[in-house]
C-alpha positions in Angstrom: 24.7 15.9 -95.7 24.4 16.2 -92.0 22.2 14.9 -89.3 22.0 13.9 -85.6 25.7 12.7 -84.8 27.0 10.2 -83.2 27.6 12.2 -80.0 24.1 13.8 -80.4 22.4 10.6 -80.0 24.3 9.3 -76.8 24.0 12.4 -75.1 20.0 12.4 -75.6 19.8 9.1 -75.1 18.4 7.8 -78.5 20.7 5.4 -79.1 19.0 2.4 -78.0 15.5 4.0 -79.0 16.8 4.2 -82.8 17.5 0.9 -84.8 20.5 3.0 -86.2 22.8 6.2 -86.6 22.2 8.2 -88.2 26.0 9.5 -88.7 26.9 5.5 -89.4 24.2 5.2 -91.9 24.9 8.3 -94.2 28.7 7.4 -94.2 27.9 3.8 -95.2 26.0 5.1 -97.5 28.8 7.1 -99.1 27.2 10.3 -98.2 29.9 13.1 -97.4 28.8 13.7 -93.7 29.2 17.1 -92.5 28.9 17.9 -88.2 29.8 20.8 -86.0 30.0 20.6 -82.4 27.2 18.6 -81.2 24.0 20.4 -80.0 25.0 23.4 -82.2 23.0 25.0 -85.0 24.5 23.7 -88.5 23.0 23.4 -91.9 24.7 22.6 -94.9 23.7 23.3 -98.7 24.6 20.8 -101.6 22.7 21.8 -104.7 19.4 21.3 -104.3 19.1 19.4 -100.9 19.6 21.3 -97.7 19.9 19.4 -94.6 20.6 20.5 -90.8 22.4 18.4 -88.1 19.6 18.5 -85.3 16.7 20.4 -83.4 18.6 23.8 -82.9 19.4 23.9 -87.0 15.6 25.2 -88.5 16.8 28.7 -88.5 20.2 27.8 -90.0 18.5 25.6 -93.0 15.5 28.1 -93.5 18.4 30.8 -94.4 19.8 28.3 -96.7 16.6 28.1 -98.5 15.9 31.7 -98.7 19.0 32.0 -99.9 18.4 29.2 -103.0 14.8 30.8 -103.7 16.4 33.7 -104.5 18.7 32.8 -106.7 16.0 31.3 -108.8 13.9 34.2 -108.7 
C-alpha cells in the first residue's frame, strides 16, 4: 500500500491537523508501505487494490486500473 508519507504530511502541514500518519498507521498495521520521493506521482498495484501515495498520483493509479480492466476483459 502507499499513502501520504511521513515527509508529505510535515511539509504540508497536516501533521497536527490529522489525529495520525498515515505512513505510521499502515506499517502498524503490518501493511507493506510502499513511497517514492515525496510530492511525486506513485501508485502501486497489489491484486485487486490499487492505491497512490498523494494528490499528484490519479493519473498514475487510473493507469493501474486500465491496466487491471483489461486483463479481465
Amino acid at each position: 500500500m502507499t499513502g501520504f508519507t511521513n515527509t508529505e504530511e510535515l511539509l504540508s502541514r497536516k501533521r497536527n491537523l490529522v489525529p495520525f500518519s498515515t505512513e505510521d498507521a499502515l506499517k502498524e498495521k503490518g501493511a507493506f508501505y510502499s513511497k517514492k520521493r515525496f510530492f511525486t506521482s506513485y501508485a502501486i498495484e497489489d491484486q485487486s487494490l490499487i492505491t497512490g501515495q498523494n494528490p499528484w498520483s490519479p493519473r498514475a493509479v487510473a493507469k493501474l486500473l486500465i491496466q487491471k480492466l483489461e486483463e479481465v476483459v
